[in-house]
Every structure is written in C-alpha cells, then in structure tokens.
MMTF fields as JSON, N, C-alpha, C and O atoms, coordinates in Angstrom:
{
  "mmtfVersion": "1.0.0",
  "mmtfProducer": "UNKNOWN",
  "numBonds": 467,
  "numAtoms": 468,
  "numGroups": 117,
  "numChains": 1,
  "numModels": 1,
  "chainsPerModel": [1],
  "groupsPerChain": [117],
  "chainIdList": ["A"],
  "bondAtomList": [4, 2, 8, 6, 12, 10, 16, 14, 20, 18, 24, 22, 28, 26, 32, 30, 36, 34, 40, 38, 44, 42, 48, 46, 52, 50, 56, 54, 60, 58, 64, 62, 68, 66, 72, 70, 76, 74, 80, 78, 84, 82, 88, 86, 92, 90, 96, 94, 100, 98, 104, 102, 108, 106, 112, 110, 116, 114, 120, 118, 124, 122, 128, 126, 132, 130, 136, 134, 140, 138, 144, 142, 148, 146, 152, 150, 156, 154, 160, 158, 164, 162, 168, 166, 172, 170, 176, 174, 180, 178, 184, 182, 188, 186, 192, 190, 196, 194, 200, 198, 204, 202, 208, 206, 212, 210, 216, 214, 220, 218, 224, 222, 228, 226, 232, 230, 236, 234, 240, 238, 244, 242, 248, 246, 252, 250, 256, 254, 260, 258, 264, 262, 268, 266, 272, 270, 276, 274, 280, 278, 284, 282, 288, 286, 292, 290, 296, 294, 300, 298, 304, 302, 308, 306, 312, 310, 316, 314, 320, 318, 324, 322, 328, 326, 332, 330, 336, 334, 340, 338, 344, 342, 348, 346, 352, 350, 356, 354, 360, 358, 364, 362, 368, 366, 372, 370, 376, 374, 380, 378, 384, 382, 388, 386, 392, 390, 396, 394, 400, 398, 404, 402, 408, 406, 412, 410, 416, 414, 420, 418, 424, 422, 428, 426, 432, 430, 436, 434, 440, 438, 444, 442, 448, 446, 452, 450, 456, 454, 460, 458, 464, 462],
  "bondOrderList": [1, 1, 1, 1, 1, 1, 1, 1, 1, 1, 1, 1, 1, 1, 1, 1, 1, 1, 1, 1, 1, 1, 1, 1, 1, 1, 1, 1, 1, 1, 1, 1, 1, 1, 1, 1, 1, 1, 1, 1, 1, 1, 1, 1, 1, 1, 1, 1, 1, 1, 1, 1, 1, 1, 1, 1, 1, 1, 1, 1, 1, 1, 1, 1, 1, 1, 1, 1, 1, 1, 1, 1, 1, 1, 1, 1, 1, 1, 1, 1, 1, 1, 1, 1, 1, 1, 1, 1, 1, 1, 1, 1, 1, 1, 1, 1, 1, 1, 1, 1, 1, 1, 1, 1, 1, 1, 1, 1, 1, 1, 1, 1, 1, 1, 1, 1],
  "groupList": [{"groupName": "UNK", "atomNameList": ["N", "CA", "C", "O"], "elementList": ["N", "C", "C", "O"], "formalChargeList": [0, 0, 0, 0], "bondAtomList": [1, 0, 2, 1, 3, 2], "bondOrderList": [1, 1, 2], "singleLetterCode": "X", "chemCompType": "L-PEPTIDE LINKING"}],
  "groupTypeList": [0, 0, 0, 0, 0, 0, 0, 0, 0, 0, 0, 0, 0, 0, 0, 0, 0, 0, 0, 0, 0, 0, 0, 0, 0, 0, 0, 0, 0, 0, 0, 0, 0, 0, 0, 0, 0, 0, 0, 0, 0, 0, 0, 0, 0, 0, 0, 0, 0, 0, 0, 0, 0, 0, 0, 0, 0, 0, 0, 0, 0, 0, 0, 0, 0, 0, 0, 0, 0, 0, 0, 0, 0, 0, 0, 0, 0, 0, 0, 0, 0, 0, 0, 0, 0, 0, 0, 0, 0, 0, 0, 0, 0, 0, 0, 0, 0, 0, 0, 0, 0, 0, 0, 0, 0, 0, 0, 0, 0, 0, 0, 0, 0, 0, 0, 0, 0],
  "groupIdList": [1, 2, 3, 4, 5, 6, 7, 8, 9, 10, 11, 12, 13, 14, 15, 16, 17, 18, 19, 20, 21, 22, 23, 24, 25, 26, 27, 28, 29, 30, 31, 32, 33, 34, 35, 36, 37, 38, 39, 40, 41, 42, 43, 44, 45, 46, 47, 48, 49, 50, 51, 52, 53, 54, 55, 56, 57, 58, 59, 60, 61, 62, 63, 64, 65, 66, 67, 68, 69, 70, 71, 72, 73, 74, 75, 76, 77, 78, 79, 80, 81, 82, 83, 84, 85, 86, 87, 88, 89, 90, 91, 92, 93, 94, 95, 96, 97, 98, 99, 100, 101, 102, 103, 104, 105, 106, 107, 108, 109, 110, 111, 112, 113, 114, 115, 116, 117],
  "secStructList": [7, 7, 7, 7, 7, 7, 2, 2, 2, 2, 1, 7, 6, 6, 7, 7, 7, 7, 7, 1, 1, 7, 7, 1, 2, 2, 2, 2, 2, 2, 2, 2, 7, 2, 2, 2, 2, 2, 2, 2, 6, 6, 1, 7, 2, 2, 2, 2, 2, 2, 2, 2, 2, 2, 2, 2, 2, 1, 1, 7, 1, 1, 7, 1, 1, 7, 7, 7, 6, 6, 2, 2, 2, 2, 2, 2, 2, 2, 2, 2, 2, 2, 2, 2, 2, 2, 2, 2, 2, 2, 2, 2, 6, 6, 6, 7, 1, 1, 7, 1, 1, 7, 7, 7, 2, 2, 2, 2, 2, 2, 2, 2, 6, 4, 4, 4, 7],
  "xCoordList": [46.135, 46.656, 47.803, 47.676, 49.024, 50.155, 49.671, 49.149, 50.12, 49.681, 50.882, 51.846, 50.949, 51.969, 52.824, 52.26, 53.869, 54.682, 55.611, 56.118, 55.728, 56.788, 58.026, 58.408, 58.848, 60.262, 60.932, 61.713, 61.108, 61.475, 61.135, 61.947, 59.86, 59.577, 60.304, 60.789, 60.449, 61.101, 62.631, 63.3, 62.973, 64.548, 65.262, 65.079, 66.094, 66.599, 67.267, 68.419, 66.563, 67.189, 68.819, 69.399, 69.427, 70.908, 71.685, 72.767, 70.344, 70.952, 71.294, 70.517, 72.114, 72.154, 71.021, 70.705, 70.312, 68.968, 69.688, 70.866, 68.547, 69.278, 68.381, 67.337, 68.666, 67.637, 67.259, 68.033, 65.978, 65.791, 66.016, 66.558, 65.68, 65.873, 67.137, 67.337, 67.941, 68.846, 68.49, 69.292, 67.364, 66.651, 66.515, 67.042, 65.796, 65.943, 66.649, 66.47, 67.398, 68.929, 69.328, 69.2, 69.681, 69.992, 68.822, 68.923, 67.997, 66.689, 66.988, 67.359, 66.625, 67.043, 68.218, 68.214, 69.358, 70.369, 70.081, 70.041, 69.944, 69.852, 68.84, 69.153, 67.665, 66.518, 67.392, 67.667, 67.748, 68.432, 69.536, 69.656, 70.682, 71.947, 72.628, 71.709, 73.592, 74.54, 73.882, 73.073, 74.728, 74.327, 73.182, 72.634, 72.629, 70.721, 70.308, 69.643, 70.687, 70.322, 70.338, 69.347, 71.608, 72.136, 71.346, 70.927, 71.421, 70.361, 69.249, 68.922, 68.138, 66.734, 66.887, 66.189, 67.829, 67.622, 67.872, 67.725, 68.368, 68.469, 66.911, 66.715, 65.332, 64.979, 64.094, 64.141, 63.278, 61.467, 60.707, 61.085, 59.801, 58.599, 58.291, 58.285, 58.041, 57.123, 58.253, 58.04, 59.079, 60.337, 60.625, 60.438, 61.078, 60.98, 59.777, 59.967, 58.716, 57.289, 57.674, 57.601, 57.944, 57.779, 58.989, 58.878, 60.249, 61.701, 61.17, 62.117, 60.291, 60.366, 59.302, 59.498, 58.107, 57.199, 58.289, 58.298, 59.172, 59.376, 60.471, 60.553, 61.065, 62.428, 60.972, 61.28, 60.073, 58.837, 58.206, 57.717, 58.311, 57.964, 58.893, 58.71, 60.238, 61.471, 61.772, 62.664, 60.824, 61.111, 59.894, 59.663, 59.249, 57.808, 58.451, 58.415, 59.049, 59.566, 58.74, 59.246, 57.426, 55.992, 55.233, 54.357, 55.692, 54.567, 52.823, 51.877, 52.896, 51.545, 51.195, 50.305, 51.485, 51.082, 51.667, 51.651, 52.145, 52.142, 53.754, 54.47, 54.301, 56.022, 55.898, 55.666, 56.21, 56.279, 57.865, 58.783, 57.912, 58.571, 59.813, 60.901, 59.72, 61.082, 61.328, 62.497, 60.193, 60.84, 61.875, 63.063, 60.971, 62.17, 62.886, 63.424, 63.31, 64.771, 65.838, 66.987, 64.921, 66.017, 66.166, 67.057, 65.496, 65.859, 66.924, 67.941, 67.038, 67.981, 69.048, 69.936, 69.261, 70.669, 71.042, 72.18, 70.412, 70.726, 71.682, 72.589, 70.649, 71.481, 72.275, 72.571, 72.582, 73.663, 75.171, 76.246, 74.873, 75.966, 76.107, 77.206, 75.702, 76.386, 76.799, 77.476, 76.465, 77.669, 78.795, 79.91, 78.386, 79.875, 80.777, 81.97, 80.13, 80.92, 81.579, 82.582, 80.706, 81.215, 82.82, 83.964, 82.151, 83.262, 84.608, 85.535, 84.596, 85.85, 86.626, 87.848, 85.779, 86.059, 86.935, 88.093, 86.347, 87.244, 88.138, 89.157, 87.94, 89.33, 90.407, 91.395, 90.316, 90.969, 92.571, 93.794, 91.648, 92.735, 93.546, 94.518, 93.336, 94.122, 95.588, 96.701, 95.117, 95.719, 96.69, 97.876, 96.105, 97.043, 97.841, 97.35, 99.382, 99.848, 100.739, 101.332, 100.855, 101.697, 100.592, 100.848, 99.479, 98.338, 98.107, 97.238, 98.575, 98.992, 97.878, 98.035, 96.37, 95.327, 95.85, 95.104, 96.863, 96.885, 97.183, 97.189, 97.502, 97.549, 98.507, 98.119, 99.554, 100.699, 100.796, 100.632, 101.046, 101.19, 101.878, 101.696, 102.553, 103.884, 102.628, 101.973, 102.206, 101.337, 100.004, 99.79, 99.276, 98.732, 99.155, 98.703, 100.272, 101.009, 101.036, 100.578, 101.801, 101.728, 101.072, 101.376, 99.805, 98.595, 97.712, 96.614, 97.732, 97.108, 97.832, 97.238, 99.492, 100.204, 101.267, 102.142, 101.152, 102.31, 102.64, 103.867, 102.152, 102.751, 102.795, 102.133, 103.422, 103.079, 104.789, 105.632, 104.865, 106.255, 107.401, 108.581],
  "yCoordList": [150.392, 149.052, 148.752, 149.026, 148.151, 147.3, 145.979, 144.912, 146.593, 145.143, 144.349, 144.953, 143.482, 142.542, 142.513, 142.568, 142.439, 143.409, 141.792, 141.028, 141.499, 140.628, 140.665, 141.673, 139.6, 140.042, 140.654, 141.353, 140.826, 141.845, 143.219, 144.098, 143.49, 145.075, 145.038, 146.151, 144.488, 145.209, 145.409, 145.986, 144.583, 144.848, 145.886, 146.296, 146.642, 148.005, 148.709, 148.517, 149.327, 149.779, 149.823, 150.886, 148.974, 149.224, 147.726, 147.172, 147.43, 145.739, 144.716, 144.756, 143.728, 142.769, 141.727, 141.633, 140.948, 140.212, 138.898, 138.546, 138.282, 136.639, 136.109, 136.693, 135.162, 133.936, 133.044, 132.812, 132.635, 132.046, 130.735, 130.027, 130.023, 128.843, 129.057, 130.1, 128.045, 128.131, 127.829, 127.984, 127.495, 127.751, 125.772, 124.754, 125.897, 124.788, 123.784, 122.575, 124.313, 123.314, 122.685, 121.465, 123.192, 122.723, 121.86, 121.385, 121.752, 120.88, 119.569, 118.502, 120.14, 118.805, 118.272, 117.048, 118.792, 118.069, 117.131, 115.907, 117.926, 117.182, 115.9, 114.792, 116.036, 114.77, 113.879, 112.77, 114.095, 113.181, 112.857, 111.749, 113.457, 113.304, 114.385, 114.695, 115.051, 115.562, 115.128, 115.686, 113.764, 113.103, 112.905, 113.336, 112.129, 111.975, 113.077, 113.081, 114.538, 115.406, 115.919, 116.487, 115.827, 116.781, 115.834, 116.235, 114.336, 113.521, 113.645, 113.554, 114.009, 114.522, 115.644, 115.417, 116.841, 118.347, 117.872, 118.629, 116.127, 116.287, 115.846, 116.093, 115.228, 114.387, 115.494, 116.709, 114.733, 115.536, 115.755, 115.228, 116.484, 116.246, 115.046, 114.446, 114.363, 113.311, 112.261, 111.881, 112.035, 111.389, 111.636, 110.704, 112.677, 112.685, 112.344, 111.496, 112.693, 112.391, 110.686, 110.122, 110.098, 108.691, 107.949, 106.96, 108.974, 108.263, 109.12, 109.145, 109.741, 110.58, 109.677, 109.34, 109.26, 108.089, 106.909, 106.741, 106.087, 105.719, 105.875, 104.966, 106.724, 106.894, 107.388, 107.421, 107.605, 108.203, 106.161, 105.691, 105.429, 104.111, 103.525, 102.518, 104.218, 103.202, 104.132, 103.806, 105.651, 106.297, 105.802, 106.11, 105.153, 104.791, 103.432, 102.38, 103.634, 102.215, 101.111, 100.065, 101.521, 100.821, 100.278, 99.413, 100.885, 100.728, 100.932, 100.216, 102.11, 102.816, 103.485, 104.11, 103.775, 104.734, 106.503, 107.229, 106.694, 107.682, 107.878, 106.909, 109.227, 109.39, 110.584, 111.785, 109.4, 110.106, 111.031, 110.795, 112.155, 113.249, 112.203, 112.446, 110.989, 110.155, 109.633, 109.446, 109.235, 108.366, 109.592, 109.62, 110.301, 111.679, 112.006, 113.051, 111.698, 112.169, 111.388, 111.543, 110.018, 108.714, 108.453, 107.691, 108.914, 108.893, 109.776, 109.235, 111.423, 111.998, 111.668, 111.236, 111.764, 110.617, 109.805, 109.902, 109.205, 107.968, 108.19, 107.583, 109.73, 109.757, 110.865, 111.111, 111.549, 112.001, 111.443, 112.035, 110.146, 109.185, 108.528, 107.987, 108.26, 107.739, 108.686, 108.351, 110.089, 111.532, 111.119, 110.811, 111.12, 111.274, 109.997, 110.102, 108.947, 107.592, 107.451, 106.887, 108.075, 108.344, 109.422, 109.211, 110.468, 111.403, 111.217, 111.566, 110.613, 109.775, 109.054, 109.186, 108.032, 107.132, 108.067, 107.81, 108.745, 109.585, 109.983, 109.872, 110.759, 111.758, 110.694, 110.833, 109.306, 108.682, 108.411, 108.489, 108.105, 108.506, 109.259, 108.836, 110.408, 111.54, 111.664, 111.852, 111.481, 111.316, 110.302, 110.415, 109.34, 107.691, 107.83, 107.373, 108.496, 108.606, 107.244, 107.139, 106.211, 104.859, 103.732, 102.541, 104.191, 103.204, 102.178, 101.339, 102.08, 101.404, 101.28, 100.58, 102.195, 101.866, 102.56, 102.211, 103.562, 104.245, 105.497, 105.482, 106.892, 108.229, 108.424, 107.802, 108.89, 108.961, 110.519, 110.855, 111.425, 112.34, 113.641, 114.68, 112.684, 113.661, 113.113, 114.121, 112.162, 111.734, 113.056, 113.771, 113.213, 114.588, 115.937, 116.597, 116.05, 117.37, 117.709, 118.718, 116.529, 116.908, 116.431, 116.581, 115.627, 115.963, 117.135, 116.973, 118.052, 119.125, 120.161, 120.941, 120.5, 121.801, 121.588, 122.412, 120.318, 119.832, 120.884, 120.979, 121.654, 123.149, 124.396, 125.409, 124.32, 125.132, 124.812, 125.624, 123.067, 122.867, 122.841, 122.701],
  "zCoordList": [170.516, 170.76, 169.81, 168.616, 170.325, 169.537, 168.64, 168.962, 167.265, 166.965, 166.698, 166.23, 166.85, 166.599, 164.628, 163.536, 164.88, 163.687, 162.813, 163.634, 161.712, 161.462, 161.928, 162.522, 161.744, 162.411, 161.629, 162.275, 160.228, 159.462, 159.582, 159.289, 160.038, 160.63, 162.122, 162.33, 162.797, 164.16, 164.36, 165.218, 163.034, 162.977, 162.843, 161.697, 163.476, 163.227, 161.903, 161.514, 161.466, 160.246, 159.745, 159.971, 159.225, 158.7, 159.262, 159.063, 160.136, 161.102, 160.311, 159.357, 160.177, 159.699, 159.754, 160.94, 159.043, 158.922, 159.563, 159.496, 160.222, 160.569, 159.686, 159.395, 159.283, 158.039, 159.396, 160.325, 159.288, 160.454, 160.014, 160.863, 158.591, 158.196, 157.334, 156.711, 157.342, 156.381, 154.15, 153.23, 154.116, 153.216, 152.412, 152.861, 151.411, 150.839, 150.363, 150.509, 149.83, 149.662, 150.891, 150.984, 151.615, 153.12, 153.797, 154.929, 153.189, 153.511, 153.055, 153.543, 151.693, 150.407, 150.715, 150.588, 151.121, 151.148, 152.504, 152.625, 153.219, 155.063, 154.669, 155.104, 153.873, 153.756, 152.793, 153.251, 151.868, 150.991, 150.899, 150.377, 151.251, 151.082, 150.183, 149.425, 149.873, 149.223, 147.619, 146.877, 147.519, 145.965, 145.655, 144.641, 146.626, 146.513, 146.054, 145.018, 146.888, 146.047, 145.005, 144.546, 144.318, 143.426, 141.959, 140.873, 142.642, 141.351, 140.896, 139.713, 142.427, 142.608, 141.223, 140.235, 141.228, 140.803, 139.1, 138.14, 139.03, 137.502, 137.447, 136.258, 138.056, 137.355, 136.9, 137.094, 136.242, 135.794, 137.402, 138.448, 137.259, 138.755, 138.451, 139.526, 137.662, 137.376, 138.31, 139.461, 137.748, 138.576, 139.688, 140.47, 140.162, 141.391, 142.074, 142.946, 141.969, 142.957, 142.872, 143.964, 142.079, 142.089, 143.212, 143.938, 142.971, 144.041, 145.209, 145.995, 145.669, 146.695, 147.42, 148.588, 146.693, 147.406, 147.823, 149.042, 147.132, 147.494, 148.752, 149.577, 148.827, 150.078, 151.217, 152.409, 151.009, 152.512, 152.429, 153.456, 151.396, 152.119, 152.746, 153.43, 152.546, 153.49, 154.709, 155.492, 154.952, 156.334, 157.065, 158.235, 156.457, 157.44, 157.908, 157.268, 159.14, 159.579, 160.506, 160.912, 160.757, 161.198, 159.92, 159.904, 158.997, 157.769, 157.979, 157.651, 158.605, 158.751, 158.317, 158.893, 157.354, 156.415, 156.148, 155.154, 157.545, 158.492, 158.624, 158.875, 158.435, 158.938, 160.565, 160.706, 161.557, 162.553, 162.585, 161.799, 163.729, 163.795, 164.218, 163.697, 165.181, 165.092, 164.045, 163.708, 163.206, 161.891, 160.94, 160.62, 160.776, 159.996, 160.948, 160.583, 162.191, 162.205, 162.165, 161.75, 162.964, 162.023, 160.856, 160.481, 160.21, 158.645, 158.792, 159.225, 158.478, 158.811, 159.344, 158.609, 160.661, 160.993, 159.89, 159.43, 159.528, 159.009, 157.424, 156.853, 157.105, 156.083, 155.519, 154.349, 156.747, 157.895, 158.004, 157.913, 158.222, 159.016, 157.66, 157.779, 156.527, 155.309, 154.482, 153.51, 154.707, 153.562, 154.528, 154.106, 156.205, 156.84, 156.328, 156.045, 156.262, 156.465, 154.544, 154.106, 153.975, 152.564, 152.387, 151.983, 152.885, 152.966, 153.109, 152.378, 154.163, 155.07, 154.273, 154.215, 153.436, 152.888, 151.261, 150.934, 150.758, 149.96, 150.151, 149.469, 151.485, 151.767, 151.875, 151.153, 152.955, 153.291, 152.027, 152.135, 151.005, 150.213, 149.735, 149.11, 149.913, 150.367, 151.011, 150.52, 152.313, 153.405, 153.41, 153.716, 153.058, 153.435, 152.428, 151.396, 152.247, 150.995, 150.774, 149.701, 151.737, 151.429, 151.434, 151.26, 151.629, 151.087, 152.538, 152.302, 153.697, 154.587, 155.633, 156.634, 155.313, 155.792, 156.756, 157.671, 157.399, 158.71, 158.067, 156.836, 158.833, 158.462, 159.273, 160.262, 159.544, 160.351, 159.992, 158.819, 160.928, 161.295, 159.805, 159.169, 160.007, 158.934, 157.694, 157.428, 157.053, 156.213, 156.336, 155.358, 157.526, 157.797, 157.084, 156.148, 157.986, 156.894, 155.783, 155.247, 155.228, 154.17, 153.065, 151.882, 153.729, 152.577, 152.997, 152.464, 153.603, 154.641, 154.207, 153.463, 154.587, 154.174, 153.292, 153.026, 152.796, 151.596, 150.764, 150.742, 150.125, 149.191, 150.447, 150.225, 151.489, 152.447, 153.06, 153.443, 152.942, 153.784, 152.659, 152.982]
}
C-alpha cells in the first residue's frame, strides 16, 4: 500500500520548493499593520499579550466574546486600507513638487525618472 508522503518528499529532486505560506512576518504585518508591527517586535511578551487583547476586543465587533472568520477579515481590510491610505499620503509629497495638492504629469517624471531625464 501507498502511504501518503509530505509535500516536501514528492517534490523532484533539484526542483525549486514553493513556500506554501508566505511565513510570519507577512502575517504580523497583514494583522497589524506595517508600523503596528514593527512596534509589537519592540515590546516585552508581557506587553504585547496585553495590546494584542486589546486590538482582538476592537476585532470582536458583536462583543461576544468570540472573533468570527468575517470579523478577522474585516479587521484585515481595515487595516489594509489605512498602510494604503497612509502610504499615499507620504508619497504624495513626493510627487506634488509645487505643493498644489495635484500631480501633473511632467511633476510624475520627474519625481519618478528625475536623475534619469
């Protein structure tokens, strides 16, 4: 009889491996945010267990005690859509080199390939 093999044994010798998860960091970051995270990695355990209860009492959006599989992914989204809405908000300055709250094309360029043109 075949017995059933890990996916690391059936892979062909010399093959490139796929990671099936992209690993922890990419966790931590996706649940917390970018910064959220990088703050989490300064505290104690003791500290963190205490900010981590609390961000799971603001994903329990029934207040049941309980984090359903929608509540963590609206959480996610949620804090998802504030690295993006952050991000933006940095670069923006970048970009806008006359401060004029718009990005005009040539303004693109050459905050993009400015040592290039």
């Amino acid at each position: 009889l075949g017995k059933p093999t890990a996916r690391q044994e059936r892979a062909r010798p010399g093959a490139a491996q796929h990671e099936d998860s992209p690993g922890f960091q990419y966790d931590h970051e996706a649940f917390l945010g970018k910064e959220e995270a990088r703050s989490f990695d300064q505290l104690s355990p003791e500290e963190s267990r205490e900010r981590l209860g609390k961000i799971v009492d603001r994903i329990d959006d029934n207040k049941d005690g309980y984090i359903t599989t929608e509540e963590l992914k609206a959480w996610i989204k949620r804090v998802q859509k504030r690295y993006i809405y952050e991000n933006v908000a940095k670069v923006w300055k970048d970009y806008d080199l006359n401060k004029d709250d718009k990005i005009a094309w040539e303004e693109y360029k050459r905050a993009t390939y400015g040592y290039y043109l």
